[in-house]
N, CA, C and O atoms as a GROMACS GRO file, in nm:
protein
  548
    1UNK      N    1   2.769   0.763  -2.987
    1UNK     CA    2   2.811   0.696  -2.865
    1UNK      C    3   2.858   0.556  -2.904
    1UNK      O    4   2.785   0.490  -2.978
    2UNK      N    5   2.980   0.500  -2.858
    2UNK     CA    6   3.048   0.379  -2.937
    2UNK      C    7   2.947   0.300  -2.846
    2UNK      O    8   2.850   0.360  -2.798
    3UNK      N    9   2.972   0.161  -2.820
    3UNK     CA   10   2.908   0.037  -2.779
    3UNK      C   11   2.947   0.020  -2.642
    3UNK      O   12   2.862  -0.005  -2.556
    4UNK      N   13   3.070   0.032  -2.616
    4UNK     CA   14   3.125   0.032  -2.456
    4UNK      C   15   3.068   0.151  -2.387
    4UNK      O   16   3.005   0.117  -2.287
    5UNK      N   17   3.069   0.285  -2.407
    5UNK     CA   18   3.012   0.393  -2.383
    5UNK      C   19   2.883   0.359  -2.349
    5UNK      O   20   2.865   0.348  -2.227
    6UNK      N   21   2.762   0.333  -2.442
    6UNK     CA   22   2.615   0.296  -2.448
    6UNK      C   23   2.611   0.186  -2.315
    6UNK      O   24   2.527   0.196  -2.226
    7UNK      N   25   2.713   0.087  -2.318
    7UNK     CA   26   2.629  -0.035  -2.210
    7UNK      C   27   2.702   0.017  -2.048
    7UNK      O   28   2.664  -0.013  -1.935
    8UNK      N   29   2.824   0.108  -2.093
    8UNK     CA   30   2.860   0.234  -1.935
    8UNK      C   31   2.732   0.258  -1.925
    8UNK      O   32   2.677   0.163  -1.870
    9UNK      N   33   2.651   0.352  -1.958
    9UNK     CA   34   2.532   0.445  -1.962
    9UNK      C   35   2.444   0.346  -1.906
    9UNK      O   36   2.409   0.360  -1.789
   10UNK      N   37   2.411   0.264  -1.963
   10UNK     CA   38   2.249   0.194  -1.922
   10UNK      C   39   2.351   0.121  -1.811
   10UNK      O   40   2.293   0.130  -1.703
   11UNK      N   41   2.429   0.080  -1.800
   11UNK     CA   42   2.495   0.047  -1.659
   11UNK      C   43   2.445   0.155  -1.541
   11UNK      O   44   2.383   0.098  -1.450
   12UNK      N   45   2.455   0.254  -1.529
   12UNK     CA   46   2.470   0.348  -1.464
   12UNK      C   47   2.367   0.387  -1.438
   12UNK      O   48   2.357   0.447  -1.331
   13UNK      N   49   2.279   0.375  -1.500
   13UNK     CA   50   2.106   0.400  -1.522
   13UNK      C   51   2.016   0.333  -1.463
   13UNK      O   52   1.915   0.368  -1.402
   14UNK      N   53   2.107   0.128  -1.509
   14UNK     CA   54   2.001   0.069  -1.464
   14UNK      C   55   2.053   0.085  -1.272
   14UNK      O   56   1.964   0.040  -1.199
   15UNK      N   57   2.188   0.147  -1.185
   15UNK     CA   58   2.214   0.143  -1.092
   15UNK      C   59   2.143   0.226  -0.996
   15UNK      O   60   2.112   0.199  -0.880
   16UNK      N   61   2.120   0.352  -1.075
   16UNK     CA   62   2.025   0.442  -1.048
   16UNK      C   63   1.885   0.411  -0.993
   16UNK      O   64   1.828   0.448  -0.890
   17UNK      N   65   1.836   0.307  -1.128
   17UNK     CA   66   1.706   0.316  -1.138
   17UNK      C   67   1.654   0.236  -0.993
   17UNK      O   68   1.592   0.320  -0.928
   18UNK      N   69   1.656   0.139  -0.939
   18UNK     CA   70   1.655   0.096  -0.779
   18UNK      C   71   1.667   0.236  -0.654
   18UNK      O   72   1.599   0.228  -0.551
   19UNK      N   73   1.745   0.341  -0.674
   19UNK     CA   74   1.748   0.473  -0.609
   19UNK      C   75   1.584   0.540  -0.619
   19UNK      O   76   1.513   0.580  -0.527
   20UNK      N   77   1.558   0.536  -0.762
   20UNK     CA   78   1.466   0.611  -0.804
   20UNK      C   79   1.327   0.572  -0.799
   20UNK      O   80   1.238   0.658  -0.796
   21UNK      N   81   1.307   0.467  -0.798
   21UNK     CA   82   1.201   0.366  -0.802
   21UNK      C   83   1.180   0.371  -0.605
   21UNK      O   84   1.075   0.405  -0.552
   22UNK      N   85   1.307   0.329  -0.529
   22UNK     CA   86   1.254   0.379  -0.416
   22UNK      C   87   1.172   0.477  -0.355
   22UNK      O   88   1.072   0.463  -0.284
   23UNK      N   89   1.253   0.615  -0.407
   23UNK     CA   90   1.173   0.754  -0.392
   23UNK      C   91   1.040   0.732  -0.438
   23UNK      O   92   0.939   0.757  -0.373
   24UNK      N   93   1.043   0.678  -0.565
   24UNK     CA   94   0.870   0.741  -0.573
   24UNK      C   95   0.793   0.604  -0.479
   24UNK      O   96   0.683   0.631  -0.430
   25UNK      N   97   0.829   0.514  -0.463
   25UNK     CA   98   0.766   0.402  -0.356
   25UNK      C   99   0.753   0.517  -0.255
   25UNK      O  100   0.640   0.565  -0.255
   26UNK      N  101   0.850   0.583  -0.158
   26UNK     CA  102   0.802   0.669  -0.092
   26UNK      C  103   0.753   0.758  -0.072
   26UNK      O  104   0.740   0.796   0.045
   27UNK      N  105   0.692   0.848  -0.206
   27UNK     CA  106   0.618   0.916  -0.213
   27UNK      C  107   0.434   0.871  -0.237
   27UNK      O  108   0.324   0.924  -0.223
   28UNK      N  109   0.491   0.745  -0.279
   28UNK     CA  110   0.361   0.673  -0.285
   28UNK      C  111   0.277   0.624  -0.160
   28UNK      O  112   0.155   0.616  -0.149
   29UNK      N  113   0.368   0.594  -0.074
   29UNK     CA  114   0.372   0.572   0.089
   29UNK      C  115   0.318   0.680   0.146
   29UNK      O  116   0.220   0.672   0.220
   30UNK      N  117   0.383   0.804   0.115
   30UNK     CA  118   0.313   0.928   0.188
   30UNK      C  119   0.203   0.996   0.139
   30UNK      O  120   0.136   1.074   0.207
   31UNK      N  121   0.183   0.969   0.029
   31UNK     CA  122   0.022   1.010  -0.029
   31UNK      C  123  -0.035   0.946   0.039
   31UNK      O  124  -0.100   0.990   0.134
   32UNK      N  125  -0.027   0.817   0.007
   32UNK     CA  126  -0.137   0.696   0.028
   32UNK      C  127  -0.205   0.758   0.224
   32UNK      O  128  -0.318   0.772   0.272
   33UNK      N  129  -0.066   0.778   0.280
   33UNK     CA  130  -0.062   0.790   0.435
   33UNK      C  131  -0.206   0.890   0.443
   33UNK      O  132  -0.313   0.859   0.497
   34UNK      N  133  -0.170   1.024   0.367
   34UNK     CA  134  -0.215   1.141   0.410
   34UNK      C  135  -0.339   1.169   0.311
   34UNK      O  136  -0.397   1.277   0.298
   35UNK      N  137  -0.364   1.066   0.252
   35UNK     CA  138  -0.510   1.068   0.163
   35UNK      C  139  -0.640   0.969   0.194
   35UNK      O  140  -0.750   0.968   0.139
   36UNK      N  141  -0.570   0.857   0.337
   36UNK     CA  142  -0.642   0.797   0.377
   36UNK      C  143  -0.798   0.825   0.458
   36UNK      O  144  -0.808   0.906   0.551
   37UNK      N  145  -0.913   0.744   0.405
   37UNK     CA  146  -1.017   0.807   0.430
   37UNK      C  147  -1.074   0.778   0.530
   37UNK      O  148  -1.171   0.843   0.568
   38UNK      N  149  -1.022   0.660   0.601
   38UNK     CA  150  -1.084   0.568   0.684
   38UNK      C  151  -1.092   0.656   0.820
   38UNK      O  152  -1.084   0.778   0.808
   39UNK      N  153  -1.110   0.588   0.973
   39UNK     CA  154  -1.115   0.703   1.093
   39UNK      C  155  -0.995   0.590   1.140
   39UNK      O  156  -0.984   0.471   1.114
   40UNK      N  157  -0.895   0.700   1.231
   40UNK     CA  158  -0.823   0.623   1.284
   40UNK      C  159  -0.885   0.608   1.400
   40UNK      O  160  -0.974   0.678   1.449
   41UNK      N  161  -0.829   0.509   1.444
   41UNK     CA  162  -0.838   0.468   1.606
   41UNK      C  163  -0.738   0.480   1.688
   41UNK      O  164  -0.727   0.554   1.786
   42UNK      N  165  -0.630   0.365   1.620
   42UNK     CA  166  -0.472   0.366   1.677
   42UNK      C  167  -0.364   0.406   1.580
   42UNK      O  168  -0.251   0.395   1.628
   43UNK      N  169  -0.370   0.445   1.466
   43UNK     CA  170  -0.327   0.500   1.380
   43UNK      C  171  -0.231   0.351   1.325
   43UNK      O  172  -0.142   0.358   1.240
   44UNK      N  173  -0.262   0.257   1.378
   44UNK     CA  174  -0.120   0.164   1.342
   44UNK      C  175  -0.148   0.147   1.208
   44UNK      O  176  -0.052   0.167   1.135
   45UNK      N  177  -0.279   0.107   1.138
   45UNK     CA  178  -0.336   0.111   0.987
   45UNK      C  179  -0.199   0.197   0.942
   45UNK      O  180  -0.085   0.168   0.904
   46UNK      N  181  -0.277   0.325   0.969
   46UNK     CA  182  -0.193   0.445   0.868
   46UNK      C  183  -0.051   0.458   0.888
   46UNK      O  184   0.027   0.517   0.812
   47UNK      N  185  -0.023   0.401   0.994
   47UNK     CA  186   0.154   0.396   0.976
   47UNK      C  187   0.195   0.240   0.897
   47UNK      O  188   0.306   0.210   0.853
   48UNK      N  189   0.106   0.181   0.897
   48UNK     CA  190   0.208   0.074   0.863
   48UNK      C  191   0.179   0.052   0.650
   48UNK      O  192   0.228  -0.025   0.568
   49UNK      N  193   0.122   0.116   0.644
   49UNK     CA  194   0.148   0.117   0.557
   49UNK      C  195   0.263   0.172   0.424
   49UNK      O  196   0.280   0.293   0.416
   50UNK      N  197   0.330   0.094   0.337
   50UNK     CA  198   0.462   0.060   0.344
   50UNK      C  199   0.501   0.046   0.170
   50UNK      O  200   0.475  -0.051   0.099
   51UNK      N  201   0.559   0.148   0.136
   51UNK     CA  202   0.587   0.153  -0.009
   51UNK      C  203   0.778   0.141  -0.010
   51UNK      O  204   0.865   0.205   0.050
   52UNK      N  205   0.782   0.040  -0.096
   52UNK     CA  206   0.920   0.000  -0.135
   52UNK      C  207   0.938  -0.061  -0.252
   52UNK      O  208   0.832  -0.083  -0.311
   53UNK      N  209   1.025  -0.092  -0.302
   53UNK     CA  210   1.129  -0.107  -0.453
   53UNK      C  211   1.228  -0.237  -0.376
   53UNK      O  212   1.287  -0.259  -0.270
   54UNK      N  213   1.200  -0.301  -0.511
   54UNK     CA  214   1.251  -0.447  -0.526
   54UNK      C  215   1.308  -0.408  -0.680
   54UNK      O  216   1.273  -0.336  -0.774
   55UNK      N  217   1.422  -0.505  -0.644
   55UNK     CA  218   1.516  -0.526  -0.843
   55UNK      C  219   1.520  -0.674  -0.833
   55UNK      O  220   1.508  -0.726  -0.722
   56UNK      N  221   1.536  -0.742  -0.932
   56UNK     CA  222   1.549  -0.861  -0.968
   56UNK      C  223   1.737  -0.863  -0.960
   56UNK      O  224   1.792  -0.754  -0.970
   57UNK      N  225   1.795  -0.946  -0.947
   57UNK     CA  226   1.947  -0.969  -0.969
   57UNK      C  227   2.056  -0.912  -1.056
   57UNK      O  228   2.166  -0.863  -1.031
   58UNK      N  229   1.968  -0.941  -1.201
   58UNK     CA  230   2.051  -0.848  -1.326
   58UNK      C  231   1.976  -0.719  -1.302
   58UNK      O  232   1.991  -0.666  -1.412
   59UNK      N  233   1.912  -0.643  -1.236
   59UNK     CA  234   1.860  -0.492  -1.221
   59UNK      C  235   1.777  -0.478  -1.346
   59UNK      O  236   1.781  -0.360  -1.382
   60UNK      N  237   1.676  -0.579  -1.455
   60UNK     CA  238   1.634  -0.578  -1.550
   60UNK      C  239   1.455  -0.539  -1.494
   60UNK      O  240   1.370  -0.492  -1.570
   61UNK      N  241   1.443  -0.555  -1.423
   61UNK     CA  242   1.315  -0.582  -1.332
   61UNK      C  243   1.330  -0.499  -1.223
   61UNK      O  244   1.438  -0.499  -1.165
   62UNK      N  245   1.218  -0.409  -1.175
   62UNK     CA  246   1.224  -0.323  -1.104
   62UNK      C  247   1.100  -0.300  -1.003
   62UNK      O  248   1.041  -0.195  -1.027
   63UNK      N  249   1.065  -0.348  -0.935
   63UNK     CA  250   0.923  -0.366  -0.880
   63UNK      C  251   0.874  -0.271  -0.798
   63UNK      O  252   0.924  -0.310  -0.692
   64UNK      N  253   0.809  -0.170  -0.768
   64UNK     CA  254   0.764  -0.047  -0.653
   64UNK      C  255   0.601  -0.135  -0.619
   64UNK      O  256   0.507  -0.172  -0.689
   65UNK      N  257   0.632  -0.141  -0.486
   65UNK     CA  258   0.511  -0.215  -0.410
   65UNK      C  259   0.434  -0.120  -0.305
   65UNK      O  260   0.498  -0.056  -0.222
   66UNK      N  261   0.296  -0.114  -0.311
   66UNK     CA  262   0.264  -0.036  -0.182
   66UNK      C  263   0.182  -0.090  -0.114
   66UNK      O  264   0.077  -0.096  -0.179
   67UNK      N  265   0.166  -0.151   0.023
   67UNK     CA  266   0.112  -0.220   0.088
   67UNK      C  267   0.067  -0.193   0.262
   67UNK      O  268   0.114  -0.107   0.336
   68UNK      N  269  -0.010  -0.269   0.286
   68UNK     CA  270  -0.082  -0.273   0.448
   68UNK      C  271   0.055  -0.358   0.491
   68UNK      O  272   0.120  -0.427   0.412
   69UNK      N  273   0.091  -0.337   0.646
   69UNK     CA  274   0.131  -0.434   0.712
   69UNK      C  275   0.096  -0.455   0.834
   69UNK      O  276   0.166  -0.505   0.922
   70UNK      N  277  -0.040  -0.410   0.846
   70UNK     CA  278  -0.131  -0.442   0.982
   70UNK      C  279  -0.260  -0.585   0.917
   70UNK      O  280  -0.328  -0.580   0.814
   71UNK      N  281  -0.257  -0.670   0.996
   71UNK     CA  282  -0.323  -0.770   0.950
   71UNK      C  283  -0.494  -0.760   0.878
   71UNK      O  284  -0.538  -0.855   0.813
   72UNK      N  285  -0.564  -0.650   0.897
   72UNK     CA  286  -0.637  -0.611   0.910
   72UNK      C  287  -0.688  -0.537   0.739
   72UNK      O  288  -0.784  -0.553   0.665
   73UNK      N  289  -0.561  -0.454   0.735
   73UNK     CA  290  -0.532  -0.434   0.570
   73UNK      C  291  -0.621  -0.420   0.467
   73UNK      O  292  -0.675  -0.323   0.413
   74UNK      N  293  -0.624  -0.584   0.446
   74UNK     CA  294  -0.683  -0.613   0.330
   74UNK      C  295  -0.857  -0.625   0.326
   74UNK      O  296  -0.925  -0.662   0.230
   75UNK      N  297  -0.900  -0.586   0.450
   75UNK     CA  298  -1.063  -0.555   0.523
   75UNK      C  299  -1.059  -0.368   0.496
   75UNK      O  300  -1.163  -0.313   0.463
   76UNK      N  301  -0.948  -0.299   0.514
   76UNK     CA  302  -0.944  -0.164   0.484
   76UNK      C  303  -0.975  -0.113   0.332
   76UNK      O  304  -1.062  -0.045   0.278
   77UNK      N  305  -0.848  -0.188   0.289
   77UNK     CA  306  -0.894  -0.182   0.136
   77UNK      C  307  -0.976  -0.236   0.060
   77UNK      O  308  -1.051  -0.160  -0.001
   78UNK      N  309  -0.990  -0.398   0.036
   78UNK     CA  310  -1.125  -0.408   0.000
   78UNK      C  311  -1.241  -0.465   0.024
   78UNK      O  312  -1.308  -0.531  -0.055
   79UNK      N  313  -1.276  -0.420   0.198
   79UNK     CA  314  -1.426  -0.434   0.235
   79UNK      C  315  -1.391  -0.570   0.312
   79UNK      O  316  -1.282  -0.627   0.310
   80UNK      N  317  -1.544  -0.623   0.401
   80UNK     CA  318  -1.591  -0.722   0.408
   80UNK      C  319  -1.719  -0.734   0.366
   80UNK      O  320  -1.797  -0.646   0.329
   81UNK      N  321  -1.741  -0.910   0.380
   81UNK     CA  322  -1.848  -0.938   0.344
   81UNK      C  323  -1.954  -0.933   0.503
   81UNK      O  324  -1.902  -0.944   0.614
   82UNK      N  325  -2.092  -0.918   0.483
   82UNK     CA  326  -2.180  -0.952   0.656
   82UNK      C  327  -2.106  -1.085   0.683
   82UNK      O  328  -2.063  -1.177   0.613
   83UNK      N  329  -2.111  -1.054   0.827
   83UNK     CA  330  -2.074  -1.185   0.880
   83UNK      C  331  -2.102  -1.208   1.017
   83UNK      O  332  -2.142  -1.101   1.062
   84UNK      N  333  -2.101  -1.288   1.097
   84UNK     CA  334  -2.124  -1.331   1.249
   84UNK      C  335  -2.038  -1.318   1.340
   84UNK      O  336  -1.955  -1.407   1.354
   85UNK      N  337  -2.036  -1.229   1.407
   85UNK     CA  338  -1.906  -1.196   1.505
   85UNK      C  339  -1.958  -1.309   1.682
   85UNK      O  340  -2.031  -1.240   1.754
   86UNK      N  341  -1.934  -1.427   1.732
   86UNK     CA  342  -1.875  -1.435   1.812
   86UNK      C  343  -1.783  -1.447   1.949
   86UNK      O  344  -1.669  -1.414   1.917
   87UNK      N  345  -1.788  -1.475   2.064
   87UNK     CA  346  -1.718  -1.494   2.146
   87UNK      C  347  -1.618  -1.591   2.167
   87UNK      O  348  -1.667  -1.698   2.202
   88UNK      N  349  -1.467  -1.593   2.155
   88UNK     CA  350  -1.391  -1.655   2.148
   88UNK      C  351  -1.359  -1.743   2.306
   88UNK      O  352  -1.358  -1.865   2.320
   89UNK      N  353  -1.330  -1.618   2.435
   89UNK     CA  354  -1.295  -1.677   2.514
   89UNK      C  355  -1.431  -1.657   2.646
   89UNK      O  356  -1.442  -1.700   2.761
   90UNK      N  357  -1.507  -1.581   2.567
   90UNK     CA  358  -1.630  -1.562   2.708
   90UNK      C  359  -1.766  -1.631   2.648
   90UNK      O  360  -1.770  -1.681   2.536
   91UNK      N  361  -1.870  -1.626   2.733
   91UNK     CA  362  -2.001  -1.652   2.704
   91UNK      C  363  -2.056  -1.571   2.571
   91UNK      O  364  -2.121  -1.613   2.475
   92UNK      N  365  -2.000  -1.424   2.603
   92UNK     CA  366  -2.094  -1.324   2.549
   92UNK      C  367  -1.975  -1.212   2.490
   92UNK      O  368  -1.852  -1.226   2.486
   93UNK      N  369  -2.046  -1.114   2.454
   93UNK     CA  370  -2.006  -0.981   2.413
   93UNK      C  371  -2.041  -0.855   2.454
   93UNK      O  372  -2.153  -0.815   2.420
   94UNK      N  373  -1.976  -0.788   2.514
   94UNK     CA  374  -2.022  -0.675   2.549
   94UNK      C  375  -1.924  -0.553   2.532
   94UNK      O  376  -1.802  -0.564   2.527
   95UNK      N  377  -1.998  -0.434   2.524
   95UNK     CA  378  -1.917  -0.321   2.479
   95UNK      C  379  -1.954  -0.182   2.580
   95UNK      O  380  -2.059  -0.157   2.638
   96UNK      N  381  -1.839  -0.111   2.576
   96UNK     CA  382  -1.887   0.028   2.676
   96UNK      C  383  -2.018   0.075   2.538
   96UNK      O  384  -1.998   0.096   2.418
   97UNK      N  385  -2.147   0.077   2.616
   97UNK     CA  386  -2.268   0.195   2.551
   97UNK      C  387  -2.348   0.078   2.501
   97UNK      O  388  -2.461   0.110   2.461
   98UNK      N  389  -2.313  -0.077   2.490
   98UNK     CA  390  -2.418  -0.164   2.490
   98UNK      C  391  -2.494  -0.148   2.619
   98UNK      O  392  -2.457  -0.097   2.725
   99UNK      N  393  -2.664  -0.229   2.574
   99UNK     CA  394  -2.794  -0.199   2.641
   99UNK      C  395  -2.694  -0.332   2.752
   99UNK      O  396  -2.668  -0.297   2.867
  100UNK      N  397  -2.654  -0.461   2.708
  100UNK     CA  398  -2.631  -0.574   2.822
  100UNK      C  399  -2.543  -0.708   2.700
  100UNK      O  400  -2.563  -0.708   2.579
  101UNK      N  401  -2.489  -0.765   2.742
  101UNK     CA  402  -2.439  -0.836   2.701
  101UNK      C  403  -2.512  -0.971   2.531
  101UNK      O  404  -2.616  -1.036   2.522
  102UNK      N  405  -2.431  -0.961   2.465
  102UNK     CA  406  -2.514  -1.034   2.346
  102UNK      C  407  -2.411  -1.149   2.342
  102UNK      O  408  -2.291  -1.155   2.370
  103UNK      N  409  -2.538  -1.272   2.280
  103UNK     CA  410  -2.418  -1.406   2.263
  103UNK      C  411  -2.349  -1.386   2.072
  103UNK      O  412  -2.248  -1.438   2.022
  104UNK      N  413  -2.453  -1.292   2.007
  104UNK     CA  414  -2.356  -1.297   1.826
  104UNK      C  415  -2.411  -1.142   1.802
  104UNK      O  416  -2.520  -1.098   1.841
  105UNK      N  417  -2.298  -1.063   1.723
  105UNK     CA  418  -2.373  -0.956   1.652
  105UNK      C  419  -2.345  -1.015   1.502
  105UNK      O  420  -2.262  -1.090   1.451
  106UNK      N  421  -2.446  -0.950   1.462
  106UNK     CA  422  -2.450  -1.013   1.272
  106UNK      C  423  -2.404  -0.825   1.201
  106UNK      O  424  -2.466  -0.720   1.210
  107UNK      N  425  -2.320  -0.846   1.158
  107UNK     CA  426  -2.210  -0.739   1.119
  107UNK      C  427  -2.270  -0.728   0.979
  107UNK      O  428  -2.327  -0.822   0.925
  108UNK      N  429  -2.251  -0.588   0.914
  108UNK     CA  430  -2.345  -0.565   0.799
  108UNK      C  431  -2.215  -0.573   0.716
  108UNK      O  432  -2.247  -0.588   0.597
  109UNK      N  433  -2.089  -0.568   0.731
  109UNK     CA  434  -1.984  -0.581   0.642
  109UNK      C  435  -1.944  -0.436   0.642
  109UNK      O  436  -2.012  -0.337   0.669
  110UNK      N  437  -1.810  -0.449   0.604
  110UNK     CA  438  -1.765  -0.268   0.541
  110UNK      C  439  -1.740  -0.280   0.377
  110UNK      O  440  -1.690  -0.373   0.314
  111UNK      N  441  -1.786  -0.162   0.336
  111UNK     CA  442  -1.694  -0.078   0.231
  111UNK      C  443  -1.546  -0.063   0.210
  111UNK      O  444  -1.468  -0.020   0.294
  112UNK      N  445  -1.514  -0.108   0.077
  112UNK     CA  446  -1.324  -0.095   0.116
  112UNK      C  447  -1.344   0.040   0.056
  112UNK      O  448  -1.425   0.093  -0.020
  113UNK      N  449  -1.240   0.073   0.123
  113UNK     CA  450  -1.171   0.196   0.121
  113UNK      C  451  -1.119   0.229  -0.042
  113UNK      O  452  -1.170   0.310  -0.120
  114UNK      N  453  -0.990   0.130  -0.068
  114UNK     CA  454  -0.929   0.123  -0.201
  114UNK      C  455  -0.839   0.236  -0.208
  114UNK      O  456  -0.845   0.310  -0.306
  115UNK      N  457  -0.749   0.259  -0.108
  115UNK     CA  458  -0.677   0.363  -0.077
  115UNK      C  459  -0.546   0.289  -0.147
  115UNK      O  460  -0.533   0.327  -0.263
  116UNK      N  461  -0.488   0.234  -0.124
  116UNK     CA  462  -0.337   0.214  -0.201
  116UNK      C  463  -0.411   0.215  -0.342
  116UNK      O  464  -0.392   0.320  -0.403
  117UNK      N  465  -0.488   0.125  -0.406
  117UNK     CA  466  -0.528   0.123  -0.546
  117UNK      C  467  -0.526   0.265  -0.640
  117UNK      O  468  -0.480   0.281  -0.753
  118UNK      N  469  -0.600   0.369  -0.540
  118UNK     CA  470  -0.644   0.441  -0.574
  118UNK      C  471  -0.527   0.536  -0.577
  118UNK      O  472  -0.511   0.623  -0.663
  119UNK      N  473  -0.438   0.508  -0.464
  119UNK     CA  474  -0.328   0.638  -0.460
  119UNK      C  475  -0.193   0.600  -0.586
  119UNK      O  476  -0.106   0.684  -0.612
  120UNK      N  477  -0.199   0.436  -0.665
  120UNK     CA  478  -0.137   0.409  -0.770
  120UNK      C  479  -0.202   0.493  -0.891
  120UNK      O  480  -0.154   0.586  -0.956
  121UNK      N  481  -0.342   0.424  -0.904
  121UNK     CA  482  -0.409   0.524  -1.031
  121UNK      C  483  -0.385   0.681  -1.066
  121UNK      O  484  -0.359   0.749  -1.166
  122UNK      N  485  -0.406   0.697  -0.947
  122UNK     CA  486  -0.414   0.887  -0.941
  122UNK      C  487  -0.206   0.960  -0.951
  122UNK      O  488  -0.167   1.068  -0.994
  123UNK      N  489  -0.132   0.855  -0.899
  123UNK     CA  490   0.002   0.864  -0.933
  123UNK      C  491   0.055   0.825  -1.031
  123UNK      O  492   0.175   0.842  -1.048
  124UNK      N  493  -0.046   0.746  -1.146
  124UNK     CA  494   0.043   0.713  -1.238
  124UNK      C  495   0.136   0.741  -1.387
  124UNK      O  496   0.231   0.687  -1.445
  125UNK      N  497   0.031   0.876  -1.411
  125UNK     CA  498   0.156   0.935  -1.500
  125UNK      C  499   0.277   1.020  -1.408
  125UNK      O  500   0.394   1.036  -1.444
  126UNK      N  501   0.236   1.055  -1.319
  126UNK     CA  502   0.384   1.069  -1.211
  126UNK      C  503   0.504   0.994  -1.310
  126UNK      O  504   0.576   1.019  -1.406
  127UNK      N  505   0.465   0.873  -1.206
  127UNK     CA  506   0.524   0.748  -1.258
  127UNK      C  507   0.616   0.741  -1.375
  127UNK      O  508   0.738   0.722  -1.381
  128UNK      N  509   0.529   0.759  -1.462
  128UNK     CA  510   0.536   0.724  -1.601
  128UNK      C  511   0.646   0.808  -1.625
  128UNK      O  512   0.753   0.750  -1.647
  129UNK      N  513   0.645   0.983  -1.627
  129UNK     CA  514   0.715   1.079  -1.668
  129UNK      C  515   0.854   1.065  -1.594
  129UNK      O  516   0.959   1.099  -1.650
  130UNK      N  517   0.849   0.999  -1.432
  130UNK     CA  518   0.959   0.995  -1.386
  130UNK      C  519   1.073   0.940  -1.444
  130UNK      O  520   1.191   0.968  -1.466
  131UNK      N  521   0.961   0.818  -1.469
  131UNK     CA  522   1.062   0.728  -1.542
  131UNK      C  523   1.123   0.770  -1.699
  131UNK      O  524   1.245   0.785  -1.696
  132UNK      N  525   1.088   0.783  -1.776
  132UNK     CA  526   1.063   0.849  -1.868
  132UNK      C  527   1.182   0.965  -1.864
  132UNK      O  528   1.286   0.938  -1.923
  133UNK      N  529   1.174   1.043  -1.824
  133UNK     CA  530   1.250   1.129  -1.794
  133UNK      C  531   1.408   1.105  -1.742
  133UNK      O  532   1.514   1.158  -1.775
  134UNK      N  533   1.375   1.002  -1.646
  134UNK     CA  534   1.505   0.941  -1.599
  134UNK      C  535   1.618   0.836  -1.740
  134UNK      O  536   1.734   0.800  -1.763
  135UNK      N  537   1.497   0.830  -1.789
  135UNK     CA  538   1.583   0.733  -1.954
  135UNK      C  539   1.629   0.828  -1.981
  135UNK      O  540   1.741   0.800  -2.024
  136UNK      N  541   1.612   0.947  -1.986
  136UNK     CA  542   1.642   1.066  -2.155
  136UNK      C  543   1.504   1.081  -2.221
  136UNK      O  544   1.490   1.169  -2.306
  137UNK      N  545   1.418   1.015  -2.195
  137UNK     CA  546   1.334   1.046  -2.320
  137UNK      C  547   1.259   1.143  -2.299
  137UNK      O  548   1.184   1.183  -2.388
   0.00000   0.00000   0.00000
């Protein structure tokens, strides 16, 4: 392969590779979706979570991101600590199936989940071979 030929090729490759890097962002998106362990409530958690592909300018850099975009997120994935919950705009707190109204509940914290983390690890020779494969090699 002469020299003009070779930098056609990785031209063409690296144009690709932003195509390809998307897909598996979205396959990473839909695992992550449908492997989630948590309970929904409003499902907005599990929809908003959001796998996409970034390139740097010269296409040398290729970034696949998978992320929360409900504020809440980063309490899904990894945990809280106990803490003191509160009344912002009333006296008290109360809930449908409480005994009567409380002025603080002391919250034992959650467990993160570690669902995007976990759905990278378990995808990552995916990954690897895609790419891999997509060079020639």
């Amino acid at each position: 392969m002469s020299g003009f030929k070779a930098i056609g090729y990785i031209e063409k490759r690296k144009a690709g590779m932003y195509i390809l890097c998307n897909l598996i962002a979205k396959k990473l998106e839909k695992s992550s979706k449908n492997n989630a362990t948590w309970k929904d409530r409003t499902g907005n958690a599990r929809q908003g979570i959001k796998g996409i592909s970034t390139s740097s300018k010269t296409c040398r850099v290729f970034t696949i991101s998978l992320s929360h975009s409900v504020n809440y997120g980063s309490i899904l994935e990894e945990g809280s600590k106990p803490h003191v919950i509160i009344p912002k705009n009333k006296k008290a707190l109360y809930w449908k199936g409480a005994a009567h109204p409380v002025k603080e509940i002391h919250h034992p914290g959650t467990k993160g989940t570690h669902e995007l983390e976990n759905t990278i690890n378990n995808n990552t020779s995916v990954i690897k071979t895609s790419l891999i494969n997509y060079w020639g090699g």
